[in-house]
N, C-alpha and C positions, 0 to 999 in steps of 0.2 A: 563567485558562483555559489548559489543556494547549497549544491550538493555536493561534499567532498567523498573523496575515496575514503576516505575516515570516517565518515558521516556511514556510509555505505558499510565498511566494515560494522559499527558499531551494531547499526541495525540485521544484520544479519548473526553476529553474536548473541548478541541476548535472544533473537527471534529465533535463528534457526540453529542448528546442533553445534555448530563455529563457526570462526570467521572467514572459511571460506569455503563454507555451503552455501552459495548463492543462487543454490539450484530447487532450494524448498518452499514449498507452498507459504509459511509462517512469514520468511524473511521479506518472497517478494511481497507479499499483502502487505508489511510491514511498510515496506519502501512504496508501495502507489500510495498508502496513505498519508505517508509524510507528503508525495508529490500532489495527492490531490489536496491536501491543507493547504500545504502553497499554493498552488494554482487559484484556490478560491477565493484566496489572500487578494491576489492578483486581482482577480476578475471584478472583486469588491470596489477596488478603485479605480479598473478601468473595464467600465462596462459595454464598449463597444469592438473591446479584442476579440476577434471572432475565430480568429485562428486557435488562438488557447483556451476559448471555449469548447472547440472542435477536441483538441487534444484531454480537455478534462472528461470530457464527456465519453471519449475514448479509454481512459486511464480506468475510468469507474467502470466499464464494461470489464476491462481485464480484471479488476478485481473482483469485481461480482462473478464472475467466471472462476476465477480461481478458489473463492470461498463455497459457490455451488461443487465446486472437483471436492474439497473439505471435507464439504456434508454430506459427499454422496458415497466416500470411500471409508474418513473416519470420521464419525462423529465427536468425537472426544476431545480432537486438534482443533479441530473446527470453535468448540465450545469455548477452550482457552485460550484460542486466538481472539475471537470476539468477546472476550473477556480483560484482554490484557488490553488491548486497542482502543476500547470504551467504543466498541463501534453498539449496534442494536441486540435488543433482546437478552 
């Protein structure tokens, strides 16, 4: 499997305050976007999975949701999340 418990840990460590705060905004941003890399990986070679397209397309919602909660409460988290992620802006 793509995702270990360890993988899991790891990203919530560095992201969120330990390893097992898997309750903060940082950690899970961190983890959709390991999941939507993959998933895009995926859908790159096989372009007619409609089901894990359904589910990427889902995943991006949550995090887009989660990064709006970010910017709406702190700006500052928000800033160094999408600064450490390489995601926009």
């Amino acid at each position: 499997m793509y995702l270990t418990s360890e993988k899991k840990q790891e990203f919530f460590s560095t992201y969120g305050k330990n390893e097992k705060d898997t309750g903060s905004s940082e950690g899970q941003i961190a983890l959709f976007t390991y999941r939507i890399n993959h998933l895009t990986g995926h859908l790159k070679q096989n372009k007619k999975d409609h089901s894990t397209r359904r589910a990427l397309i889902k995943l991006v919602g949550k995090r887009r949701r989660l990064l709006d909660y970010l910017k709406n409460t702190e700006i500052d988290r928000y800033r160094s999340i999408i600064e450490k992620l390489n995601l926009r802006k």
